[in-house]
Structures are given as C-alpha cells and as structure tokens.
C-alpha positions in Angstrom: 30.4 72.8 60.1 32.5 70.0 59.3 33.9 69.3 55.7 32.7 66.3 53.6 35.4 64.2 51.4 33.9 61.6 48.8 36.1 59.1 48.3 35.7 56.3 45.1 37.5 53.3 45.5 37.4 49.2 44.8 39.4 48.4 47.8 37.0 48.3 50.4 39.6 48.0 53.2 41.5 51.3 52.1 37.5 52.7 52.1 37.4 52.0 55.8 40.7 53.0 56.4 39.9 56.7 54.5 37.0 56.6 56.7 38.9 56.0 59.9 41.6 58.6 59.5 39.1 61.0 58.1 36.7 60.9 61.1 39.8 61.3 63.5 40.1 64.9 61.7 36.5 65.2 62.5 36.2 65.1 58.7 32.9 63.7 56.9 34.0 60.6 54.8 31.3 59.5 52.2 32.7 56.2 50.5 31.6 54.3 47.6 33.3 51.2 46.1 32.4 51.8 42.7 32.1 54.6 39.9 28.7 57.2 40.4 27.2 59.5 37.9 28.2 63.2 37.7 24.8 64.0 39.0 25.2 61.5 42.4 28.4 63.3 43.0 27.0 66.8 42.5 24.2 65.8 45.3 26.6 64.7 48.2 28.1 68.4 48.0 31.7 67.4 49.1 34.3 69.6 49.7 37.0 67.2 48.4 36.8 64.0 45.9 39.1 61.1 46.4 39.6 59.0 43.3 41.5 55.7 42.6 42.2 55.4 39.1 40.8 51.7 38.5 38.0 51.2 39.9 37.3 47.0 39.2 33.4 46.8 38.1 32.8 50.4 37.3 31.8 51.6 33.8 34.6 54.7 34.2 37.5 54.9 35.7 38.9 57.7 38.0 40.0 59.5 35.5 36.6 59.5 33.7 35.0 60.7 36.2 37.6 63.2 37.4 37.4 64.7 33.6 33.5 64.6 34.3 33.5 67.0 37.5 36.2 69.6 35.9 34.2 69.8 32.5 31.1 70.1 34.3 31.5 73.6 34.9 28.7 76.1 37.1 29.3 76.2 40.9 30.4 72.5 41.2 34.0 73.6 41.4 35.5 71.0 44.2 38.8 69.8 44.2 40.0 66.3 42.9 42.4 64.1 43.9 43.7 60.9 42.4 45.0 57.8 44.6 46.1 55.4 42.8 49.2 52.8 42.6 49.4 53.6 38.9 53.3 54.5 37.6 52.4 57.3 35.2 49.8 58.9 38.0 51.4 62.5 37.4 50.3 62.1 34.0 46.9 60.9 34.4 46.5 63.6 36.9 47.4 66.4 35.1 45.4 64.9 31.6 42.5 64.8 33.7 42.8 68.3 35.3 43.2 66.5 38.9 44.1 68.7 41.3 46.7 66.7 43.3 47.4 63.1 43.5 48.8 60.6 46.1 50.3 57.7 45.1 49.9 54.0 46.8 51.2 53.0 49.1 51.1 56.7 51.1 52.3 57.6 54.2 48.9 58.8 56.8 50.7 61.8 57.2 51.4 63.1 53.9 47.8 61.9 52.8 46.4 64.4 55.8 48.9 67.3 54.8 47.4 66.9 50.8 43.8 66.7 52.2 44.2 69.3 54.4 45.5 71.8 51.7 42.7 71.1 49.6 40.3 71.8 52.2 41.0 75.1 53.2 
C-alpha cells in the first residue's frame, strides 16, 4: 500500500511540482491550494502533512492548522511538516509542535530524505 502525503499550499506550481516528485516515489500526493478544516484533514487519512506557512486566501495559516492537528489528539497522530520561505521557520515550527520543516527554496533531494524519514 502506498503512503498518502497532504500537502497545503498557495503556489499552485510548487503543488504540481510536490505532486510530480511525490508520484516518482510512488507516493500518494493529495494537494490543496488553500486552508481545510481539522475534520477534512482527518478524512483523507495521510500519512504525512505538508504545510506552507502563508497560505494567501485562507482563514488560517499553516501554523494554525499545524497547532489544530497536534492538539487534536486520539489516533490522528500524523506527522507535520512546514515549507515555507519564512526567516524565523525554526521558530514557527517548533511553537506549532511541527515535526520538521523545509525551508524555500529546497533542494529535491533533501525534501525526499525529510519526507522519507517521516514516512517510515
């Protein structure tokens, strides 16, 4: 069974390209250009969450919504992991209780090697 990684993101060309790297790994991408509800999340059963930080036209950004999934609690216990071009992203990572984070621009490589250790 293959894995599933959610990724949440504005740009829609960095979407296709997590899409296009993630389906090379024969790795499930399920995209979305804006901000979902806890409960949307929950129902696509990833294995890994992708979050950019700001998300233009969303009512939360990524670290909203990354504090949503840890403080959710139960068996919804997936991994997070911000993306973002934001200076402070070690910050906002660790205040949100991400689990990693990759900052932009990011080498294919080292995005794989992150996405990878979070998925095994």
């Amino acid at each position: 069974m293959s894995k599933k990684v959610l990724v949440i993101d504005d740009d829609r060309e960095l979407l296709w390209l997590f899409q296009a790297i993630l389906q090379q790994q024969e790795i499930q991408a399920v995209t979305f250009n804006t901000g979902i509800p806890l409960e949307k999340i929950i129902a696509e059963h990833p294995d890994l969450i992708m979050l950019d930080v700001n998300i233009i036209g969303s009512e939360k950004n990524g670290t909203d919504i990354c504090k949503e999934i840890k403080e959710s609690g139960g068996e919804f216990n997936v991994p997070v992991l911000l993306v973002s071009g934001e200076n402070d992203l070690e910050v906002l990572a660790r205040c949100c209780g991400a689990d990693d984070f990759i900052a932009k621009p990011f080498d294919i490589d080292y995005l794989m090697n992150k996405i990878k250790k979070h998925l095994t």
